[in-house]
KEKE-3310 file (N, C-alpha, C; in steps of 0.2 Angstrom, whole numbers, plus 5000, padded with zeros to 4 digits):
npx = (5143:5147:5153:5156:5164:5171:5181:5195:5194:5193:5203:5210:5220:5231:5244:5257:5276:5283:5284:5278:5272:5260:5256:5254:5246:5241:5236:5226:5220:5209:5205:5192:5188:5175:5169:5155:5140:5125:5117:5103:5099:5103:5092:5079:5079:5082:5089:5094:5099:5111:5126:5130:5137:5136:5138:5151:5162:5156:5164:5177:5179:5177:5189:5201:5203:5208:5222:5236:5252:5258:5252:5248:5243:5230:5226:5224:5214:5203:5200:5196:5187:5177:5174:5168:5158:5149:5145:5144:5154:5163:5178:5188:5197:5208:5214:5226:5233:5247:5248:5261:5272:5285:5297:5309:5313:5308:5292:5277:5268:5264:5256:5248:5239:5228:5222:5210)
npy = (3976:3984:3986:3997:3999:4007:4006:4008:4021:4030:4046:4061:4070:4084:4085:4085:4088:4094:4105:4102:4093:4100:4107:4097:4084:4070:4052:4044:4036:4031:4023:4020:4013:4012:4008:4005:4007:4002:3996:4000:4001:3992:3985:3994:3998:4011:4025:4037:4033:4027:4027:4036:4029:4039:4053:4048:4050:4061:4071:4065:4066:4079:4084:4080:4089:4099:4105:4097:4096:4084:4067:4063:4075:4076:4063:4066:4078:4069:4061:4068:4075:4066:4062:4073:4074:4061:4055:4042:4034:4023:4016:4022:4022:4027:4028:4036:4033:4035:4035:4030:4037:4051:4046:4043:4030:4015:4012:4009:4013:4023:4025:4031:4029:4032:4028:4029)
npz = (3578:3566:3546:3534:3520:3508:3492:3480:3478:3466:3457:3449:3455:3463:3470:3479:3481:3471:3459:3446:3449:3452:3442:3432:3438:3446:3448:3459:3473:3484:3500:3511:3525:3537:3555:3565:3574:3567:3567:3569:3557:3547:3551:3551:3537:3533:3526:3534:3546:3544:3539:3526:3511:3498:3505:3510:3502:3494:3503:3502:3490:3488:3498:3491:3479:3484:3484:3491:3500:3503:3505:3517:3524:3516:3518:3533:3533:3529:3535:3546:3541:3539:3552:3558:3550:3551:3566:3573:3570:3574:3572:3562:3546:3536:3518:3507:3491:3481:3464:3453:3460:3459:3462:3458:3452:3448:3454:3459:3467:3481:3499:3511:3527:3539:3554:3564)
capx = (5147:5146:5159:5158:5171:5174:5186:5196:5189:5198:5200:5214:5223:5238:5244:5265:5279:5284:5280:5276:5264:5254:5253:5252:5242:5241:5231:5226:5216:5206:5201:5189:5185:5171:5166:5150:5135:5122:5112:5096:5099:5102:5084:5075:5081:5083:5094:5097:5102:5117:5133:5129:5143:5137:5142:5157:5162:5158:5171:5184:5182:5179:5198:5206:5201:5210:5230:5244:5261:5260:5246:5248:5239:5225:5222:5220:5208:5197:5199:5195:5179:5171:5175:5164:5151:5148:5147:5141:5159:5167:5183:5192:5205:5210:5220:5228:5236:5247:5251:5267:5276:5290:5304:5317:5315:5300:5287:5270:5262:5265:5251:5246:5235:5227:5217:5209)
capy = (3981:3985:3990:3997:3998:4009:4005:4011:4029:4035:4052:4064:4079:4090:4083:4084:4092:4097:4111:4099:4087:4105:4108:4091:4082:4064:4049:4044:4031:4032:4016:4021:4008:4012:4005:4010:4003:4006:3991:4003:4005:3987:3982:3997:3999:4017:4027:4040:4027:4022:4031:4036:4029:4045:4058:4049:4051:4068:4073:4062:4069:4089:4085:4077:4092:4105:4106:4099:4094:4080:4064:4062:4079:4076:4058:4068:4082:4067:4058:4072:4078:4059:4059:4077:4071:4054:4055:4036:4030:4020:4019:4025:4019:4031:4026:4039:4029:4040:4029:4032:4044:4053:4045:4042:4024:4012:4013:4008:4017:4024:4026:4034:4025:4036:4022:4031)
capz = (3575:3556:3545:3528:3515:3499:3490:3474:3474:3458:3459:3448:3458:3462:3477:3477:3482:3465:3457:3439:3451:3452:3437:3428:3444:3443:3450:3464:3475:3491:3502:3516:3531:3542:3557:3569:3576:3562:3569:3566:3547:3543:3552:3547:3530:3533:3524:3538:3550:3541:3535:3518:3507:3495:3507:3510:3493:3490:3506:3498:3482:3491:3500:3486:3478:3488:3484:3496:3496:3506:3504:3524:3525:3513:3523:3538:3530:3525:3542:3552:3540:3541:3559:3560:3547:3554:3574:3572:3566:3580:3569:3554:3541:3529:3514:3501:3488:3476:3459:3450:3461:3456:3466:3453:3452:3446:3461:3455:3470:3489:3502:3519:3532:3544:3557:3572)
cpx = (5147:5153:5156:5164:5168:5181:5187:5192:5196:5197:5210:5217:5229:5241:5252:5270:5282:5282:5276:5270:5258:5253:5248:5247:5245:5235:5232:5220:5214:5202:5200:5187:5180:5169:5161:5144:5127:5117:5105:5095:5099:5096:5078:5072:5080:5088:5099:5099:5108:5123:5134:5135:5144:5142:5148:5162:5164:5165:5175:5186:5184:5186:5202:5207:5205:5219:5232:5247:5263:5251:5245:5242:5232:5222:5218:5212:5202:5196:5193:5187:5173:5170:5168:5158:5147:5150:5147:5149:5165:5177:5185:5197:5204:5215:5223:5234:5240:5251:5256:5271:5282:5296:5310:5317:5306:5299:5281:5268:5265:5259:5253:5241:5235:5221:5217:5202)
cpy = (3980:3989:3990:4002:4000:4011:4008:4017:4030:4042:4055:4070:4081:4089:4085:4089:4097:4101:4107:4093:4094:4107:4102:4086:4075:4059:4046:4038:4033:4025:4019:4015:4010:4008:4008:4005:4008:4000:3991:4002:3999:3983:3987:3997:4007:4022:4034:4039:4024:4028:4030:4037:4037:4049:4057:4050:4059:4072:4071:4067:4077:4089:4083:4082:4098:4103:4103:4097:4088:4075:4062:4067:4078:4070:4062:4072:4078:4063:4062:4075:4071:4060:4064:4076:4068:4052:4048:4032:4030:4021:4018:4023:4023:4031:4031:4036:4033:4035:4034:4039:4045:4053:4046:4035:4020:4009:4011:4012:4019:4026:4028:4031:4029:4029:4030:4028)
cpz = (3567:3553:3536:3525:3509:3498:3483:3471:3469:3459:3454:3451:3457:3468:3475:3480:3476:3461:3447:3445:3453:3447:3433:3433:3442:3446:3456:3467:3482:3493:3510:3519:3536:3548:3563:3569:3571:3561:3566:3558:3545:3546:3548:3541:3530:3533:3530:3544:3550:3541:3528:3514:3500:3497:3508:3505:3491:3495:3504:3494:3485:3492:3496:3480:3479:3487:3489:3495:3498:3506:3513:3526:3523:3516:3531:3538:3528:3530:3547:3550:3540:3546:3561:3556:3549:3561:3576:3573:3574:3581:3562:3550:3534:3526:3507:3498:3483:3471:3454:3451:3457:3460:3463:3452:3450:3452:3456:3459:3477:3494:3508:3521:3537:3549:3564:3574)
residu = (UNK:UNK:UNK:UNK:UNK:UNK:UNK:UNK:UNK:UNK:UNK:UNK:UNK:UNK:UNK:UNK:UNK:UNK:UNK:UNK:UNK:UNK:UNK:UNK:UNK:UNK:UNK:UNK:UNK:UNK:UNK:UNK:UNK:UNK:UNK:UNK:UNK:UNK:UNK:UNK:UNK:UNK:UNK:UNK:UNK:UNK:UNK:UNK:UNK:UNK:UNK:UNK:UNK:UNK:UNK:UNK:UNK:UNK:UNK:UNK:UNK:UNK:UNK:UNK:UNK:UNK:UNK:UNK:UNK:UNK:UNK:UNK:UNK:UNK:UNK:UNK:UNK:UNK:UNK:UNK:UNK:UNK:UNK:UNK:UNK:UNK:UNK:UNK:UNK:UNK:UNK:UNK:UNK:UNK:UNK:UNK:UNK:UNK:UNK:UNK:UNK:UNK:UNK:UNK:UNK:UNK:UNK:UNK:UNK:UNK:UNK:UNK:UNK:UNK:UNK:UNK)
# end
């Protein structure tokens, strides 16, 4: 079993239930965990044998892209489009990290964890 990991996707959006975190957006972090039998890919050296850390990338960025109000939702949406991308992927950990929410008190960050 193989596991790869990208870590601290940076990425700024409009995530929020607030109507000032759609306008003004803020930042954000995403930590993907892959795991999957991708055996083939690290013998062969053949890129279409593995789980291209690109594509997972660009779905990240596509979902992170898309407005909601809640980062629970947005982890799902990026859960569910890895899971249909990548048939290969045994299991999942998706992390939406939202930094310096607007709780009313000094938070550095709050996060969401989707494992399936």
């Amino acid at each position: 079993m193989y596991t790869i990991n990208i870590r601290n996707i940076r990425i700024y959006a409009h995530h929020g239930c607030l109507p000032e975190e759609a306008l003004v957006g803020g930042d954000y972090i995403v930590n993907i965990s892959i795991k999957g039998d991708i055996a083939n890919a690290a013998s062969d050296d053949i890129l279409e044998e593995t789980i291209d850390y690109v594509d997972v990338y660009k779905i990240v960025k596509h979902e992170m892209g898309i407005r909601s109000k809640l980062i629970e939702h947005v982890a799902k949406r990026i859960s569910d489009n890895l899971r249909q991308a990548f048939t290969s992927i045994t299991h999942l950990s998706v992390e939406v990290i939202k930094k310096n929410p607007p709780i009313g008190g000094e938070v550095d960050e709050v996060s969401v964890v989707i494992e399936n």
